[in-house]
PyMOL CGO cylinders between C-alpha atoms (Angstrom):
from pymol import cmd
from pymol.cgo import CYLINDER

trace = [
    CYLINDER, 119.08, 110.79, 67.90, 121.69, 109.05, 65.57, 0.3, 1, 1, 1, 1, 1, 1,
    CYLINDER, 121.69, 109.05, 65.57, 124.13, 109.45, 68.67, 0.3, 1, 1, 1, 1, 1, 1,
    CYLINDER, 124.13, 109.45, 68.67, 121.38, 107.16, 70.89, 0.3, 1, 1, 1, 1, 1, 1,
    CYLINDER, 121.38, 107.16, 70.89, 120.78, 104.51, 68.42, 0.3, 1, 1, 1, 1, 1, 1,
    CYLINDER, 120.78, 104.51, 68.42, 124.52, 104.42, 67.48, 0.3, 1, 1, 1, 1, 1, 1,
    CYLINDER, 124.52, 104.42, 67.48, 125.16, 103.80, 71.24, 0.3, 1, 1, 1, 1, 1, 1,
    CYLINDER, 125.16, 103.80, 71.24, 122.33, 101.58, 71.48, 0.3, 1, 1, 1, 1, 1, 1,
    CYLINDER, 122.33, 101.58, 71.48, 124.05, 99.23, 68.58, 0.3, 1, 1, 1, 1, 1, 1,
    CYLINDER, 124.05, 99.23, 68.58, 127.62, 99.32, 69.92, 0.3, 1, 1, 1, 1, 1, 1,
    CYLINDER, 127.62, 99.32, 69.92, 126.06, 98.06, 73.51, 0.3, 1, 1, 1, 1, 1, 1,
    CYLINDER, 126.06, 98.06, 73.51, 124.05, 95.42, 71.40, 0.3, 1, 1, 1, 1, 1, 1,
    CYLINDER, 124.05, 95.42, 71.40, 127.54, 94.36, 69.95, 0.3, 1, 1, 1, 1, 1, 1,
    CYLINDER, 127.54, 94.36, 69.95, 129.14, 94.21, 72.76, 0.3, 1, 1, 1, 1, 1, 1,
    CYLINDER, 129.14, 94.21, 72.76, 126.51, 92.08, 74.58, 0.3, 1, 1, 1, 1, 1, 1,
    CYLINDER, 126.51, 92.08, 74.58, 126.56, 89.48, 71.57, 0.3, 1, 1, 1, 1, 1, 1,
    CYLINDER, 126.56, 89.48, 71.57, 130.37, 89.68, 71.30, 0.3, 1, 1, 1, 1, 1, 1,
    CYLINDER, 130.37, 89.68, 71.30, 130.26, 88.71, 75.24, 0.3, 1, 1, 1, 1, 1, 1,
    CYLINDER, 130.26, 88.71, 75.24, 128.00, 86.44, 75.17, 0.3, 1, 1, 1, 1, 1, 1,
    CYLINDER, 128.00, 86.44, 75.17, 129.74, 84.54, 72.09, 0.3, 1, 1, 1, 1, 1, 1,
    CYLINDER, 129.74, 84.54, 72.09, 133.31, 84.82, 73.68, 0.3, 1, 1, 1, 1, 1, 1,
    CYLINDER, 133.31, 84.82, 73.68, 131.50, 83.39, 77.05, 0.3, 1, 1, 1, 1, 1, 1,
    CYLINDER, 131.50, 83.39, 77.05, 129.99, 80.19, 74.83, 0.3, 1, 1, 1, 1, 1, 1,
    CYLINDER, 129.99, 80.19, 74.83, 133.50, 79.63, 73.23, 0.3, 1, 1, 1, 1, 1, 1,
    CYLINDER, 133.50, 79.63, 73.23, 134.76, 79.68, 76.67, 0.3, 1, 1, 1, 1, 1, 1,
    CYLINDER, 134.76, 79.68, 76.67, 132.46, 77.05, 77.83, 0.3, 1, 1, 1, 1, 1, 1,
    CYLINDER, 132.46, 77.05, 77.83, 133.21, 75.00, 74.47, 0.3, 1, 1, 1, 1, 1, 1,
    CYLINDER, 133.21, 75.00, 74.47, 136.80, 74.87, 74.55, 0.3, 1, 1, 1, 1, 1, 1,
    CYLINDER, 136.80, 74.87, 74.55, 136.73, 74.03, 77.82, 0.3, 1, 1, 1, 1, 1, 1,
    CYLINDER, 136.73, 74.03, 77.82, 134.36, 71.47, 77.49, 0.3, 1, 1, 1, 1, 1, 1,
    CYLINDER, 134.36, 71.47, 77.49, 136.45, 70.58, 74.61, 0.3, 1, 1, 1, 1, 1, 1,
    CYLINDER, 136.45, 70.58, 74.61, 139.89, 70.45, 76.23, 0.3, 1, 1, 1, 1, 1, 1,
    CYLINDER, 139.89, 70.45, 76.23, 138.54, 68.11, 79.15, 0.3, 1, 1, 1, 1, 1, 1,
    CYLINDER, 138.54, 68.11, 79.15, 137.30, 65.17, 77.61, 0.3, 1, 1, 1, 1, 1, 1,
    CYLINDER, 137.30, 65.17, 77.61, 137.69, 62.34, 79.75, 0.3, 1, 1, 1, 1, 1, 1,
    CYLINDER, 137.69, 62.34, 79.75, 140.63, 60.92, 78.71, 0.3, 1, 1, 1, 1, 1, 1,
    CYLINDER, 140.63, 60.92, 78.71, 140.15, 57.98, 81.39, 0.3, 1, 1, 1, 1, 1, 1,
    CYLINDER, 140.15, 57.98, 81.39, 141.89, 60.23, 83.80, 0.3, 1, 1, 1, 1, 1, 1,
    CYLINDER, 141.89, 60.23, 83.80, 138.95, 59.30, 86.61, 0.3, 1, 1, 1, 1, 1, 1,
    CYLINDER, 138.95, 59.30, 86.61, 139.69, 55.33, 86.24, 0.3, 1, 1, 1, 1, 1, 1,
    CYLINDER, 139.69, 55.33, 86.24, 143.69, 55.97, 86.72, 0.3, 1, 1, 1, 1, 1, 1,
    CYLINDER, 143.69, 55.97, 86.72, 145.14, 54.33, 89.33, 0.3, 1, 1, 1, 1, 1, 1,
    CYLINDER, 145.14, 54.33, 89.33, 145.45, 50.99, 90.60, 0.3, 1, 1, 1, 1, 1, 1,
    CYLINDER, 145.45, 50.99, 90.60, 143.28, 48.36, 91.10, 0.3, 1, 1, 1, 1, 1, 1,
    CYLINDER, 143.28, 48.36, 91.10, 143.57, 44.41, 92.34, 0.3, 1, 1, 1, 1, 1, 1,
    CYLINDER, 143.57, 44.41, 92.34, 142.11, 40.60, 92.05, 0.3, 1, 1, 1, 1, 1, 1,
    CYLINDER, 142.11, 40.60, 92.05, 142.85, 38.15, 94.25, 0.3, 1, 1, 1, 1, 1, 1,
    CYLINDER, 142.85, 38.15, 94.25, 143.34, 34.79, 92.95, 0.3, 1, 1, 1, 1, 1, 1,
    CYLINDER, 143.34, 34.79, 92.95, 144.22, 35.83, 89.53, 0.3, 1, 1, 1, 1, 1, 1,
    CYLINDER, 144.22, 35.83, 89.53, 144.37, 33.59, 86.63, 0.3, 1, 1, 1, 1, 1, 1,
    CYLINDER, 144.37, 33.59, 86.63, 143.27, 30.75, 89.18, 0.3, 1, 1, 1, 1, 1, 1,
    CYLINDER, 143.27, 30.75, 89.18, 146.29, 31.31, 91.34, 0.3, 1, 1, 1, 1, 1, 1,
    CYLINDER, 146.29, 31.31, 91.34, 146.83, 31.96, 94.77, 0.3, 1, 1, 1, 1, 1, 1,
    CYLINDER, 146.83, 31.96, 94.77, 148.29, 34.93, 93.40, 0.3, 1, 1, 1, 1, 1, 1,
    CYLINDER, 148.29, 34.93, 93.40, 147.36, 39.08, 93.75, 0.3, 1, 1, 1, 1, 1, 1,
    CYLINDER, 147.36, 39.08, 93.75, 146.26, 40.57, 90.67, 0.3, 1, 1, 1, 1, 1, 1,
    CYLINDER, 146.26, 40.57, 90.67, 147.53, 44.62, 90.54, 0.3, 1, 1, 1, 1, 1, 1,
    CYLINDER, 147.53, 44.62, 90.54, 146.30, 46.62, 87.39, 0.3, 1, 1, 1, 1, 1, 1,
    CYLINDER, 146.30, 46.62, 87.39, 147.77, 49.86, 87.19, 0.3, 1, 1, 1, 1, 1, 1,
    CYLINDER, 147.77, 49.86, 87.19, 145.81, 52.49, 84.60, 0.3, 1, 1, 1, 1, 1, 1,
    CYLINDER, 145.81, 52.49, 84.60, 147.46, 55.63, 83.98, 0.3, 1, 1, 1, 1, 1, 1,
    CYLINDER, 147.46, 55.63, 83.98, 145.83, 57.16, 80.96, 0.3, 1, 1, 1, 1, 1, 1,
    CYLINDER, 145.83, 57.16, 80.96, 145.46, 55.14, 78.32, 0.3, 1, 1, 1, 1, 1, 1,
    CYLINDER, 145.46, 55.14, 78.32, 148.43, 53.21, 79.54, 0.3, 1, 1, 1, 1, 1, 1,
    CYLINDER, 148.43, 53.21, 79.54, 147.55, 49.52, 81.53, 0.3, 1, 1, 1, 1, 1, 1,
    CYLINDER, 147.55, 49.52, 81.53, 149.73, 47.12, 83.30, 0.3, 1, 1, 1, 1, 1, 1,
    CYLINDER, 149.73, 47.12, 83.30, 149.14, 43.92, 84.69, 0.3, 1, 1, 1, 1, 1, 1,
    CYLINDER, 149.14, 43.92, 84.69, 151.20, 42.62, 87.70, 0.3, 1, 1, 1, 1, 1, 1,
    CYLINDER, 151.20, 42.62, 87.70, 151.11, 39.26, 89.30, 0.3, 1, 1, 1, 1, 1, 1,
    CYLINDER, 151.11, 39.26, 89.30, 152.68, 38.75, 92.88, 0.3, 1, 1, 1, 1, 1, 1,
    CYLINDER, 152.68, 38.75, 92.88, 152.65, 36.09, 94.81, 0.3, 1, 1, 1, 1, 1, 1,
    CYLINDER, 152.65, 36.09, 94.81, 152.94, 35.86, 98.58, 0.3, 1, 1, 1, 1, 1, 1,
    CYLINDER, 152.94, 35.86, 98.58, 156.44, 36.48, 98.19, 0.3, 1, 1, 1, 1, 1, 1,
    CYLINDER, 156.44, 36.48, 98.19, 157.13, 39.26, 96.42, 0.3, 1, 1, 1, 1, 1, 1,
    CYLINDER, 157.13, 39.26, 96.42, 154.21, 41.48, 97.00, 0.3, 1, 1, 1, 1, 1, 1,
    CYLINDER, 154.21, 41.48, 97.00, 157.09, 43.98, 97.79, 0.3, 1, 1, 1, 1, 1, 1,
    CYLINDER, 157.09, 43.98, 97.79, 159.22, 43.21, 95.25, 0.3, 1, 1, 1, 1, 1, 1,
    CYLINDER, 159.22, 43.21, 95.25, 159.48, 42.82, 92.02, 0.3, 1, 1, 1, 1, 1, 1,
    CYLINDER, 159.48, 42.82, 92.02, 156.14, 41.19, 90.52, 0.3, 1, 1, 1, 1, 1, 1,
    CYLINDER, 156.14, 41.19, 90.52, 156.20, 37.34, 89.03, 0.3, 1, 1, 1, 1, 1, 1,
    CYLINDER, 156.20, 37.34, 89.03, 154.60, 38.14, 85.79, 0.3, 1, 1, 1, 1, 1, 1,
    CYLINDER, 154.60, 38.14, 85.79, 154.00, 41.56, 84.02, 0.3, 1, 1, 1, 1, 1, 1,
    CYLINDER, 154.00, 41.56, 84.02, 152.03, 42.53, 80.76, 0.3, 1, 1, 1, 1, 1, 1,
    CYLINDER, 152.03, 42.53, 80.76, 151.39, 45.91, 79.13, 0.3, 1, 1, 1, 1, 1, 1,
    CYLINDER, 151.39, 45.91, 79.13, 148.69, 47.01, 77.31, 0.3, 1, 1, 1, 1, 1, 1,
    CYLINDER, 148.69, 47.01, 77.31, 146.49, 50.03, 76.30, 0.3, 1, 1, 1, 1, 1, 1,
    CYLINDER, 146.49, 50.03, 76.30, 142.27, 51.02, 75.62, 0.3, 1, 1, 1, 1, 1, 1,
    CYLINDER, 142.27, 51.02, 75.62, 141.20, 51.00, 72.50, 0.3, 1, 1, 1, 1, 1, 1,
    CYLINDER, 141.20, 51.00, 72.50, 139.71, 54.31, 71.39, 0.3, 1, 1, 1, 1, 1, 1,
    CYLINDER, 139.71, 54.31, 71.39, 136.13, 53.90, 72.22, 0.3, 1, 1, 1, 1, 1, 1,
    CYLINDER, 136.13, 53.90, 72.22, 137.90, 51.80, 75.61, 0.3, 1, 1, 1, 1, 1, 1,
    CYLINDER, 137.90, 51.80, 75.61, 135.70, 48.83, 75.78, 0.3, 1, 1, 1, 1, 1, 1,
    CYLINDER, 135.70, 48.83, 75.78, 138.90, 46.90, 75.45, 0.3, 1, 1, 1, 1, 1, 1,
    CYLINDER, 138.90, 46.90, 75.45, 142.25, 46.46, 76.65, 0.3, 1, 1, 1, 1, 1, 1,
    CYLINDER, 142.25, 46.46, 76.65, 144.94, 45.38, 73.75, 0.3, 1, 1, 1, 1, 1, 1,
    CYLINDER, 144.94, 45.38, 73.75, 147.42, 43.51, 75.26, 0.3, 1, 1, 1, 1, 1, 1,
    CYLINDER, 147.42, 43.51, 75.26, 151.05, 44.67, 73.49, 0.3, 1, 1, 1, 1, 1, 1,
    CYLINDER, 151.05, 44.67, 73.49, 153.67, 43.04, 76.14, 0.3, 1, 1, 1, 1, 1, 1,
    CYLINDER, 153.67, 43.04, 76.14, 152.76, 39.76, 77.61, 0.3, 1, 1, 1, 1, 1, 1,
    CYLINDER, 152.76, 39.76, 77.61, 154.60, 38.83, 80.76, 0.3, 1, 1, 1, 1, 1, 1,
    CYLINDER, 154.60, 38.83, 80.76, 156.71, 35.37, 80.33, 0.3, 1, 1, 1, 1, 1, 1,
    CYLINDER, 156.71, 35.37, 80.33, 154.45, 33.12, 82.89, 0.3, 1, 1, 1, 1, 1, 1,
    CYLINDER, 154.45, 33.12, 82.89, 153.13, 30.16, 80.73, 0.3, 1, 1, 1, 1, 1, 1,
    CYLINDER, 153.13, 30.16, 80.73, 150.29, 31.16, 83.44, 0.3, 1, 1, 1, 1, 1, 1,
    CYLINDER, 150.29, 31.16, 83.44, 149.51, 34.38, 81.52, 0.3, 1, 1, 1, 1, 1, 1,
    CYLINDER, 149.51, 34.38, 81.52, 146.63, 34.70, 79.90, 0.3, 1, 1, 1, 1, 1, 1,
    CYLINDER, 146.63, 34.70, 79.90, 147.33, 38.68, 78.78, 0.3, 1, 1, 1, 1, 1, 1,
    CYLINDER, 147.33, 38.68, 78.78, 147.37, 38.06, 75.01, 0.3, 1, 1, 1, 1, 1, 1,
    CYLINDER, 147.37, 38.06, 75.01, 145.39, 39.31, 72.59, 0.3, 1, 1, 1, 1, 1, 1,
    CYLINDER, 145.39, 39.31, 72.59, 142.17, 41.90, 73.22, 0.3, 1, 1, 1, 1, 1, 1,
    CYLINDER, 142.17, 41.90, 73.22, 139.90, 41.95, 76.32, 0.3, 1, 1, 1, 1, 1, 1,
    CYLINDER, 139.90, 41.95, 76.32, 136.65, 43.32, 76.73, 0.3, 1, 1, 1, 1, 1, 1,
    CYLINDER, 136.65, 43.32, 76.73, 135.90, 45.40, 79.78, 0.3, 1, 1, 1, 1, 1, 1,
    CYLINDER, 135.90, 45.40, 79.78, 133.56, 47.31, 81.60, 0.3, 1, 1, 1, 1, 1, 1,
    CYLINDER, 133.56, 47.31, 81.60, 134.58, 50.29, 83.79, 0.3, 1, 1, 1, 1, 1, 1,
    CYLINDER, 134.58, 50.29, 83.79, 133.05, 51.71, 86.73, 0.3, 1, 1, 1, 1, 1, 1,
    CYLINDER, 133.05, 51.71, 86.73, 133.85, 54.17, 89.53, 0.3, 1, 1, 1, 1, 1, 1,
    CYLINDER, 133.85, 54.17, 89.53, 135.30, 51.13, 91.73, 0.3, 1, 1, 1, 1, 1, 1,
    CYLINDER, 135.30, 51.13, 91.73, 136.16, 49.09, 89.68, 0.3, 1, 1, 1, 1, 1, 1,
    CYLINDER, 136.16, 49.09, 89.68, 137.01, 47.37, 85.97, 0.3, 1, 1, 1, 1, 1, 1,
    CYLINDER, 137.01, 47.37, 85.97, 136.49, 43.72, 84.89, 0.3, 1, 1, 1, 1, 1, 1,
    CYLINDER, 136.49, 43.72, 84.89, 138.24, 42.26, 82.60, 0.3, 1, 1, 1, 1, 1, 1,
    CYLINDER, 138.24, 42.26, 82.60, 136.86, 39.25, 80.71, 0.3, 1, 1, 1, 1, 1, 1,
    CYLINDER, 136.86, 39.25, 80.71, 134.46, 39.27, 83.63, 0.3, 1, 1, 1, 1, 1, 1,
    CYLINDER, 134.46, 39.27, 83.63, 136.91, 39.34, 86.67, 0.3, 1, 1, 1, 1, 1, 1,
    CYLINDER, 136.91, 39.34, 86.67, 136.84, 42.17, 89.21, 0.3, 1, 1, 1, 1, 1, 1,
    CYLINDER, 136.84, 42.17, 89.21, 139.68, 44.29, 89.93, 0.3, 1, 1, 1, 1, 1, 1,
    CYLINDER, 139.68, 44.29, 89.93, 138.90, 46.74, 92.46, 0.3, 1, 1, 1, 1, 1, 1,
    CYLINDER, 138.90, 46.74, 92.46, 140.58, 49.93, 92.92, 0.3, 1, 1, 1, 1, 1, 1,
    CYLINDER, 140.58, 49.93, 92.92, 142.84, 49.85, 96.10, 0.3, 1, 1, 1, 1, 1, 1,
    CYLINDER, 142.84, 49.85, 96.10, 141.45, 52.95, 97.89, 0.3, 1, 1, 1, 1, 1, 1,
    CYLINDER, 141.45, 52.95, 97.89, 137.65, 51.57, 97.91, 0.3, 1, 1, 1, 1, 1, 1,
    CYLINDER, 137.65, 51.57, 97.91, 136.09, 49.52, 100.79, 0.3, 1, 1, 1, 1, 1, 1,
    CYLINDER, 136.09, 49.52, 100.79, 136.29, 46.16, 98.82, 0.3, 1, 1, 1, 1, 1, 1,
    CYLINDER, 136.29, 46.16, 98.82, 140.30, 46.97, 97.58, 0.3, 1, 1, 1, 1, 1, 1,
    CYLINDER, 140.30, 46.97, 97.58, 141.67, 47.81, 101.26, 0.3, 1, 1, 1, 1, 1, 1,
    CYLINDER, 141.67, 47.81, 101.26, 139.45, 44.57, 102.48, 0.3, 1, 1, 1, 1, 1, 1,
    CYLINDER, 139.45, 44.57, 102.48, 141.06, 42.02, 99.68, 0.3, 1, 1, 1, 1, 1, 1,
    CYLINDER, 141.06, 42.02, 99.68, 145.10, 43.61, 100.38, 0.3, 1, 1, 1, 1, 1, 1,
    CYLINDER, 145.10, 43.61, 100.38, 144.15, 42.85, 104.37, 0.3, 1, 1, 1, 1, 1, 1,
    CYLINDER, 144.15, 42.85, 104.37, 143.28, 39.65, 103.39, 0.3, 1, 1, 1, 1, 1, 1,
    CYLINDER, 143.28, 39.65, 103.39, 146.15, 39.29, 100.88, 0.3, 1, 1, 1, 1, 1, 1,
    CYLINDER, 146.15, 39.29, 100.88, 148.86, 40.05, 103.57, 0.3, 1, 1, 1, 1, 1, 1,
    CYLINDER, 148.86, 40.05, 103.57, 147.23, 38.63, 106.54, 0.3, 1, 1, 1, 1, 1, 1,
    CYLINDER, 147.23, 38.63, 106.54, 147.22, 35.09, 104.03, 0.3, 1, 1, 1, 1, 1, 1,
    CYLINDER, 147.22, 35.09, 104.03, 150.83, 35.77, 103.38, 0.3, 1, 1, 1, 1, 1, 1,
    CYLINDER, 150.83, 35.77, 103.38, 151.84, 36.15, 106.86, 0.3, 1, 1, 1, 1, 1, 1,
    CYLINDER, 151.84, 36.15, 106.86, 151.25, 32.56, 107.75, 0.3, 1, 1, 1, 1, 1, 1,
]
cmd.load_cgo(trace, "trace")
């Protein structure tokens, strides 16, 4: 009878011990996958930036932004103004650390934004990520305006 309940106990351990390693699991791997941002990287545009005929182009790669300016002529080439920046840890703003040298450029400073799957505003403007409906619509429009 020992021999039963003995077995009985080291089946009850192992179940628990299982079960436990199974929750770690799940914990750690919840754990190691905190969104770092890595669903919003990528790259996003405004037309008309900074109330300019000019094309807007965020790129987000981590926790990593930068803001590029081009204008009709040198959407292929290098950009006319460029500023870095990064999210603040609870990422409701971008801190601007590089400002481009455009009097023009307004990247100083902190910005509040607001992210979504699409899209993030900044200070209340729009960029929207290139691969969406609205991003492939306003390039179209960008290069079909710089074509003339």
């Amino acid at each position: 009878m020992s021999v039963i309940r003995t077995t009985r106990r080291t089946r009850t351990k192992i179940a628990v011990s299982i079960g436990a390693l199974a929750a770690s699991s799940l914990i750690l791997t919840a754990c190691g996958s905190s969104d770092s941002g890595d669903n919003r990287d990528g790259t996003y545009y405004i037309k008309d930036v900074n109330g300019t005929s000019d094309l807007g182009q965020l790129v987000v790669k981590g926790n990593s932004v930068s803001h590029h300016e081009y204008s009709c002529d040198g959407v292929y080439e290098e950009p006319d103004v460029t500023s870095t920046g990064e999210f603040n840890k609870d990422q409701s703003q971008i801190i601007w650390t590089v400002a481009g040298d455009d009097p023009r450029n307004k990247r100083t400073g902190s910005e509040p934004i607001a992210i979504s799957d699409t899209s993030i505003s900044i200070s209340g403007s729009a960029y929207v990520r290139d691969n969406s409906d609205a991003g492939k619509a306003l390039l179209d429009g960008f290069k079909a305006k710089c074509k003339k």
